[in-house]
C-alpha positions as CSV (number, residue, x, y, z in Angstrom):
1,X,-24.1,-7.2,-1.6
2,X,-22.3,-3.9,-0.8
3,X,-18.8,-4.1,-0.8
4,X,-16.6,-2.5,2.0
5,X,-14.1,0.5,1.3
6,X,-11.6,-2.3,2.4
7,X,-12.4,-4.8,-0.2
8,X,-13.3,-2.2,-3.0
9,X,-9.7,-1.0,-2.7
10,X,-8.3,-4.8,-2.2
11,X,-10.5,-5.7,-5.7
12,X,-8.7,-2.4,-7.0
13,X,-5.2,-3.5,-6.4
14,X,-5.7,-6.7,-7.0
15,X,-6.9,-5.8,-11.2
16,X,-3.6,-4.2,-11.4
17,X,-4.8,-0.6,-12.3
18,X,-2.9,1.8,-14.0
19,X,-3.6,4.9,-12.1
20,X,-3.4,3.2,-8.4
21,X,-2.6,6.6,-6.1
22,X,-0.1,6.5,-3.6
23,X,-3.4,7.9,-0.9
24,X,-5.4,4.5,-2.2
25,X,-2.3,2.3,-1.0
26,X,-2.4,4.1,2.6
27,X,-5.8,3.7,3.1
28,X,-5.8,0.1,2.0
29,X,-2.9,-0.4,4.4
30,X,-4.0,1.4,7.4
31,X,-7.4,-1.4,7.0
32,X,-4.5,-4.2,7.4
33,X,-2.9,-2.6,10.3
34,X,-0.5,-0.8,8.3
35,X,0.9,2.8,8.7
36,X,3.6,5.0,8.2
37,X,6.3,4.1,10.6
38,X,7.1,7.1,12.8
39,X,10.4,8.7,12.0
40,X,10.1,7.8,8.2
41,X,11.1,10.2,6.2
42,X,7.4,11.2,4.6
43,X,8.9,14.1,2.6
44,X,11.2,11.8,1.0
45,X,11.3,9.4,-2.0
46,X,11.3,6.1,0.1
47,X,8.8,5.6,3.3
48,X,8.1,2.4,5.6
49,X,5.0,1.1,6.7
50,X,4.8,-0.7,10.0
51,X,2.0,-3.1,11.2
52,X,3.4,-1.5,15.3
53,X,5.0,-5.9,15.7
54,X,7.7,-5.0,13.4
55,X,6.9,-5.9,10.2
56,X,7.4,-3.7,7.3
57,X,6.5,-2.9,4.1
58,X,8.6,-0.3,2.6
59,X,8.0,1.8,-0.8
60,X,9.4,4.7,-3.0
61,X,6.7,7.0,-2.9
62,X,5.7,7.8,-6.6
63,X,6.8,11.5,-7.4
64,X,6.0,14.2,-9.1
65,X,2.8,12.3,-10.0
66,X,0.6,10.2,-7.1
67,X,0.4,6.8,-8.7
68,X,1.9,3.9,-8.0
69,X,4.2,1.9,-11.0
70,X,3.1,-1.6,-12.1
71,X,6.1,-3.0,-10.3
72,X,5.3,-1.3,-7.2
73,X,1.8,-2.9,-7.1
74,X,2.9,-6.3,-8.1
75,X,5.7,-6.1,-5.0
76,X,2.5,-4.3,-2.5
77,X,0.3,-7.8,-3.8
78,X,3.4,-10.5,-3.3
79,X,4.1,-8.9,0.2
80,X,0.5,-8.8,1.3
81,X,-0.4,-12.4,0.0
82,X,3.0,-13.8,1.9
83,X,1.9,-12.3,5.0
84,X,-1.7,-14.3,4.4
85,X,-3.5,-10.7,4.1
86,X,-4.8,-11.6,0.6
């Protein structure tokens, strides 16, 4: 069975990983209807992701390095289960 970028990335951050990019977590949103909300500040530490009905998931984007702390993926996989996406 060949698995789809969708649920290779959903297995991914679902192991926990320690080197999880930032660019993994937006691709893996955009397949749940996620993306970055327009007028969030994208150069900036902090930036919201909106499914277009108003729900929001809202991160600090990891900086100077890409990847994503181990309480940032715990909060992604708590927020995606309670909205019944995992």
């Amino acid at each position: 069975m060949v698995l789809s970028k969708k649920d290779k990335l959903t297995n991914r951050l679902l192991s926990r990983p320690t080197d999880f990019e930032f660019n993994e977590l937006t691709t893996l949103l955009s397949h749940f209807g996620f993306e970055i909300a327009k007028g969030s500040k994208t150069g900036g530490s902090r930036v919201s992701f909106t499914d277009g009905m108003g729900d929001y998931l809202r991160i600090h984007k990891p900086h100077p390095r890409k990847i994503l702390k181990l309480y940032q993926i715990d909060d992604i996989i708590a927020s995606l289960e309670e909205r019944g996406l995992l």
